[in-house]
N, C-alpha and C positions, 0 to 999 in steps of 0.2 A: 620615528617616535614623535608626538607632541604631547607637551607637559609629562614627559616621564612612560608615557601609554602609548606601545605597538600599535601603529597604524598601518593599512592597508587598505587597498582602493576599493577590495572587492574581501566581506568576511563570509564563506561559507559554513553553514552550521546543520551538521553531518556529516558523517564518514560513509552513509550506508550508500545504497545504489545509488540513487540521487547524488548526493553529494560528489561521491567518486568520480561521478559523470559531468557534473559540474567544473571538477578542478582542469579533469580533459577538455572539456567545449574551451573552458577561459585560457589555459596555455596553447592551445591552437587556434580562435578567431580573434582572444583577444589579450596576445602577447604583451601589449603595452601595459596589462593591469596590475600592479602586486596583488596577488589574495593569500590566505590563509583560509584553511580550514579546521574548524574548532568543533574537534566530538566528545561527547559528556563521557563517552566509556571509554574504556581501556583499549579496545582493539575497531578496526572498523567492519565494514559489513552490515550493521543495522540490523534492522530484521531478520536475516540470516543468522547473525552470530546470538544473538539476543535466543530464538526461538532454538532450545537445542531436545525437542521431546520424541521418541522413536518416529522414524520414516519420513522427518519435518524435509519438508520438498518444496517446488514452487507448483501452482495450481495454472501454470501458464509456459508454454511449450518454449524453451528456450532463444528460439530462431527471434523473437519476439521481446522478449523478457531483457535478454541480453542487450548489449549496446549496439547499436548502428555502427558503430566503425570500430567491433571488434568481432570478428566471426566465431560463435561458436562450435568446437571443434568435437567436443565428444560426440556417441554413436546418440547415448542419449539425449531426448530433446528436453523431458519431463523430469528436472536433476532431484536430485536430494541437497539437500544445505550444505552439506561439507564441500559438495564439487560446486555449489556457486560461490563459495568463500575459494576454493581453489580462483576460479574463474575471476573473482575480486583484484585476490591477490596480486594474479597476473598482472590486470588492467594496470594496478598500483606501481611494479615493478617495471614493463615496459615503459610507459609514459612519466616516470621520474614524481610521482605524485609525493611518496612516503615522507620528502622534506616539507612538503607544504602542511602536511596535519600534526596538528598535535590536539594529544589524547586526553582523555580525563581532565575537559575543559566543560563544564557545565552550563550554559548561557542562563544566565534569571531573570536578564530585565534588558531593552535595546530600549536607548532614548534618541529620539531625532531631532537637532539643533536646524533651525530654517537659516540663522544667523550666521552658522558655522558651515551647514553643508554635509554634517556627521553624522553618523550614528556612534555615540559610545554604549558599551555591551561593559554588562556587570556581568564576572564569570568566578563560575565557582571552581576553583584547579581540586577536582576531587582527592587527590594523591599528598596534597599536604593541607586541607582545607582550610586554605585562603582563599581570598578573594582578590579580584584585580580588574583592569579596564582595560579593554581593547577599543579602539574606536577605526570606522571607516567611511566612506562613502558612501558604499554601496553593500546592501545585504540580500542576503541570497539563502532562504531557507531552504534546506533539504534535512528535515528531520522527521520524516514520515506524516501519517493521518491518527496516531495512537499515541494515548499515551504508553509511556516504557513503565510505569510505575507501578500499575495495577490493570490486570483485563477486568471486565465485564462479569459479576457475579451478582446474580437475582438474588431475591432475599427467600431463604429459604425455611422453612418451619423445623426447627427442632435438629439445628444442623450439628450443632454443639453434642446432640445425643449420639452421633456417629465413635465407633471407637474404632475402627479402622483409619487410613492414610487419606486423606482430602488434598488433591493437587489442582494446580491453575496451570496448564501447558507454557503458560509464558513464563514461572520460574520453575523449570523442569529440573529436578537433584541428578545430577550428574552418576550418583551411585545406586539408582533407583533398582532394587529386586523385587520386580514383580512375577518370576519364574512358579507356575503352579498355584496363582492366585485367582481370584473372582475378583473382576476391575468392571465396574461402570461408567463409561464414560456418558455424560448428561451435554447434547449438542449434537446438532444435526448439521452442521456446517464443513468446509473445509479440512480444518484442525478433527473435527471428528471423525472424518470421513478419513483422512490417511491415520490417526492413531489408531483404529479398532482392528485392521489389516495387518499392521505392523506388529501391536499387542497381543495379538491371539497367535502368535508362531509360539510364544512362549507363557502365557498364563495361563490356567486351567478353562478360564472360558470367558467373554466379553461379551459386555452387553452396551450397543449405540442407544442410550434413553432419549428420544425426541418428543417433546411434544407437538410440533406438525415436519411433514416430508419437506426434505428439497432435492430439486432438480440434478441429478446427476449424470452421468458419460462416460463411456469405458471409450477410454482411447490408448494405442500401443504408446510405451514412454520411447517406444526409436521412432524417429518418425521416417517411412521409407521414402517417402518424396527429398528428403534432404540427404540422405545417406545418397542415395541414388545422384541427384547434382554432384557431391564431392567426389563420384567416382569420373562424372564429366565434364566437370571446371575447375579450373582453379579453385584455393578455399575461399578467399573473398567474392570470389562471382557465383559459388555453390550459396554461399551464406545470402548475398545479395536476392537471390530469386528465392530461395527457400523464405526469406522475412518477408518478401512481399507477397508472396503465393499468402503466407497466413494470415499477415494480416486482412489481406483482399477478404482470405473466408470470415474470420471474424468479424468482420462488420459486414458481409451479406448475410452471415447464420444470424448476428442481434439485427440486423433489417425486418429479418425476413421474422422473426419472432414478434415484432411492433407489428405488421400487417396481416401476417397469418400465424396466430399462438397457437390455435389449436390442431394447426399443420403439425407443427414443431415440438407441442405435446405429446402429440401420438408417436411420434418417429422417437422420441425420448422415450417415453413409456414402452413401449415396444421393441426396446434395447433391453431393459429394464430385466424385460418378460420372459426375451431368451437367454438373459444368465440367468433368472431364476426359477423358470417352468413353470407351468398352467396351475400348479398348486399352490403357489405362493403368494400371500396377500399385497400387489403390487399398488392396488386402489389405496390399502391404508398404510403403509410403512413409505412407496416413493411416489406417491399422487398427490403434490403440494395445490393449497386453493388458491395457488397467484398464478399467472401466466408467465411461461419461460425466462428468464432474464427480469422478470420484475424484483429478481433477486438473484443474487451472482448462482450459477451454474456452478456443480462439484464434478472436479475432474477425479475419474476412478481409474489412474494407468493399469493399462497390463489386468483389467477386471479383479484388481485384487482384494477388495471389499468383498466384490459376491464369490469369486472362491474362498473367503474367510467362509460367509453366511453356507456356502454350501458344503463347508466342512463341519458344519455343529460348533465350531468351536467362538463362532460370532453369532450374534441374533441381533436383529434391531425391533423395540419396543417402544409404539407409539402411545402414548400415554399423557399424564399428567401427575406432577407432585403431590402429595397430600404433605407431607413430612420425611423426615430422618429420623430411622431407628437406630437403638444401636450397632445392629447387625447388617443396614442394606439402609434402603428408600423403599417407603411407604406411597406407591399409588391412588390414585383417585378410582379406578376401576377396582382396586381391593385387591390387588396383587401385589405383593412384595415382592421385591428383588435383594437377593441377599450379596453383598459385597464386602470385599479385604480394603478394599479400594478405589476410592471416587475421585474418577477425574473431571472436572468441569469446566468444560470445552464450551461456554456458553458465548464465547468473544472478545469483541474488544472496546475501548474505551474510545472513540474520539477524539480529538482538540484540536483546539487554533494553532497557527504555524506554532513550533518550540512547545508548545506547553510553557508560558514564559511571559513575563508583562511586557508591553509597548507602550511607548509613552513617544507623543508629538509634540513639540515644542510646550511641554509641561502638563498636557491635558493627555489622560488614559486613552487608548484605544480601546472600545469594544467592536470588535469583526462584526458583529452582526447589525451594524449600524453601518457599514459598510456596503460597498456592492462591489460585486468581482466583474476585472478586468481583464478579459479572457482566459477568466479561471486559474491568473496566477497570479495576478496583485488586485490593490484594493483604491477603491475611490478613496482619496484627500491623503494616503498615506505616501511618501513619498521615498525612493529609492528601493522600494520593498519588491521582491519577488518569493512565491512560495511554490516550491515543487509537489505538484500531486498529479498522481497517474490518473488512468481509466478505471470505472470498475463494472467496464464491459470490455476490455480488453489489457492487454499487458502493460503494467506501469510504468517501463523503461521509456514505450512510446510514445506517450507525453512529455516525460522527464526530457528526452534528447529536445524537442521540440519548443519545452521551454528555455532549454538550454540556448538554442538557436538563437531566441527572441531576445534573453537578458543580453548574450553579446549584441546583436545587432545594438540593442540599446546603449549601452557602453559604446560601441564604438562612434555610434552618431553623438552621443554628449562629449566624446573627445576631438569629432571634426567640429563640430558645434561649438566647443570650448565653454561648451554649459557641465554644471556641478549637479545641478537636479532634475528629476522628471518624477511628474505625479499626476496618474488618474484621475483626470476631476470632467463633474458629472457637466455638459452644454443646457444650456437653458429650456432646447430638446427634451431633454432628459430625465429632466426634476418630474417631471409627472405619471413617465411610465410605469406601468403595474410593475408590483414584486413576484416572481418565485422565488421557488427555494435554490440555494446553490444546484442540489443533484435534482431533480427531477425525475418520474418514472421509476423508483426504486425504493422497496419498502422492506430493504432489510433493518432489525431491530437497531442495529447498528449507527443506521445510516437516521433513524426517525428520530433517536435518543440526542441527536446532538445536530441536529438540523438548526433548532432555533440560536445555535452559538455563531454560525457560519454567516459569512457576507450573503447578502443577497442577488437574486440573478434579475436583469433586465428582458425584454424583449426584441432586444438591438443589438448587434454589434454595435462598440465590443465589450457591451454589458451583458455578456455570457459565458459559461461554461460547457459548453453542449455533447463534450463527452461522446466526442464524433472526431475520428481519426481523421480523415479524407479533410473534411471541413476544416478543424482542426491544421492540420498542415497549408494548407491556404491562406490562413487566416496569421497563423505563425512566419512562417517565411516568407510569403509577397505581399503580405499588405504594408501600407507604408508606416513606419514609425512615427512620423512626427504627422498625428493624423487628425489634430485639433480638440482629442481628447488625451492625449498624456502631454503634458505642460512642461516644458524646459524653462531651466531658469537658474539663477545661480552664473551669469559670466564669469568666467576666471579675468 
């Protein structure tokens, strides 16, 4: 405690993947640290528990998704929500984590003392709404890339005219009876692509409303290559070559998509063709105008989109909005679609680490005045780390990776006997061009909220690159104390 306020060396803020994975890295490389971790909801899981709408899954093959030092043991590699909150839970209960969080801890503001060496966190205890201070050393965000508060909804004409049921996937009613209904879901992404499969077993008929294609994949959700290892290795050496076999493919399929798209379109499109025959309009419903991965890929397990579509009881309609009637949505080609039921699947919202103010010894932080330091902390802010995946490949595998790097950091400011480290730019540096943090990716998502984000350099390690192989290099051998992250602070 000092002055009355719970201290810890290290505060983690999230419960979800990230964080989880965070509490593990720091009780095994870096035993000497007390932390806590503080999640704003009630239970952990993140993402997973947050997202509970039909058939909600991960879009990334488990061997991947899953932790490096926990093997995933189901047939399935392509889970559904409930078995990665199983698989959470697990990680939580083996590894003694459950004492370290606590729940319904809201973060709203982190201030960094240079004088002190601290960060104190103003939190909001949602369960008796008070407020209190935690303060620590060291902060470690793992609270996702979105906000939790509201997804992504375009402004739509005459939406209010709707007399049917209007839903956002991200607050899905738990008692929702859509049985023998007309549902349109408006979204071509993800989220749309597993609701319109899983809704059509039981509504009268679904309609995917896109107004342009995206790239999709029928891949099997078992994956035989991994089942196969667990019948010839142990599980941890099955799990070991199954995570590297994928990710090896994963970053030679987006390789090979940067030097040859229209290789990589065709072989896409030509999946497409034979689930759904020579008469089906594949040019306009899944022939997007970006090239491969210039926008995340939609995994279709088990083809179960196009057995929807080629039961009748799915259709997808590329189009555009005109308005909301009160019976359906009014198109721009003059066709109406009549609906009980709009779900709009249209995305997600962005933000800086927390959704949450930062303040540096009295002065605001704004990120985008910032430039990122191997894509997980930020120039002049100090003790800060923020966990963000791939989104060209599976989240977990940057997560561990950063996980790696914050202990190493920790443990050389404890042979060090220094209290702080902070990204600051070498005289090198002040003049290199800006990108943008992501590069080469133009989903709506990603464009809307570009200009909030730190900016990227042309240097190590004033980059993000969003490059596994590299990535791992760059995280685990390069040296820590490398003339651009500043110690300081002697005890």
């Amino acid at each position: 405690m000092i002055d009355g306020r719970p201290y810890f060396d290290v505060i983690v803020v999230g419960a979800g993947i990230s964080g989880i994975g965070a509490a593990y890295h720091l009780q095994k490389l870096s035993p000497d640290r007390s932390f806590q971790v503080l999640e704003g909801r009630s239970s952990f899981g993140g993402t997973w528990d947050l997202f509970r709408y039909p058939g909600v899954r991960s879009d990334s093959d488990m061997h991947t998704l899953g932790y490096r030092f926990k093997p995933w043991k189901a047939d399935k590699s392509i889970a559904d929500g409930p078995a990665i909150l199983d698989y959470l839970a697990e990680t939580i209960e083996e590894n003694g984590i459950a004492s370290k969080i606590r729940y319904n801890q809201q973060v709203t503001k982190a201030e960094w003392s240079t004088a002190n060496n601290r960060w104190t966190l103003t939190v909001l205890d949602k369960s008796s709404a008070s407020m209190s201070q935690f303060e620590c050393n060291y902060l470690f965000m793992c609270s996702g890339y979105y906000s939790y508060k509201q997804g992504y909804t375009p402004e739509f004409s005459g939406i209010e005219n709707f007399s049917g049921q209007i839903l956002h996937p991200q607050f899905w009613p738990q008692d929702l009876d859509y049985r023998g209904k007309r549902v349109v879901v408006i979204g071509s992404g993800a989220t749309a692509i597993t609701l319109v499969p899983a809704m059509a077993q039981d509504c009268e008929h679904i309609t995917m409303l896109q107004r342009s294609p995206t790239y999709v994949v029928s891949r099997p959700s078992v994956d035989p290559f991994g089942k196969r290892m667990r019948k010839l290795f142990p599980e941890k050496l099955a799990y070991k070559i199954t995570r590297h076999k994928n990710t090896t493919m994963q970053q030679i399929v987006y390789k090979r998509t940067r030097v040859k798209p229209l290789e990589i379109k065709e072989l896409l499109l030509s999946g497409v063709r034979a689930e759904l025959g020579p008469n089906y309009d594949v040019e306009k419903h899944f022939t997007p105008s970006y090239n491969p991965w210039d926008q995340r890929l939609c995994l279709v397990p088990d083809s179960d989109l196009f057995k929807a579509i080629r039961s009748q009881k799915a259709e997808v309609v590329t189009d555009t909005i005109k308005g909301f009637s009160k019976s359906g949505i009014e198109l721009d080609s003059g066709q109406h679609l009549d609906a009980d039921m709009i779900v709009i699947a249209t995305g997600l919202n962005l933000v800086t680490p927390g959704e949450m103010e930062f303040v540096v010894d009295s002065q605001p932080v704004d990120f985008a005045k910032t430039w990122t330091y191997k894509g997980f902390a930020f120039s002049g802010i100090p003790n800060l780390a923020s966990s963000w995946g791939y989104i060209n490949a599976s989240w977990t595998l940057r997560a561990d990776l950063t996980c790696d790097y914050v202990c190493r950091l920790l443990n050389h400011m404890r042979r060090t006997n220094t209290k702080s480290c902070t990204p600051t730019l070498r005289a090198s540096d002040k003049d290199m061009p800006q990108k943008s943090w992501i590069e080469g990716f133009s989903s709506g998502y990603m464009r809307r909220a570009m200009h909030k984000m730190p900016r990227q350099g042309d240097r190590e390690p004033w980059i993000n690159p969003q490059n596994y192989k590299r990535d791992k290099k760059m995280f685990r051998k390069s040296p820590v104390d490398d003339g651009v992250m500043l110690f300081a602070g002697v005890d």
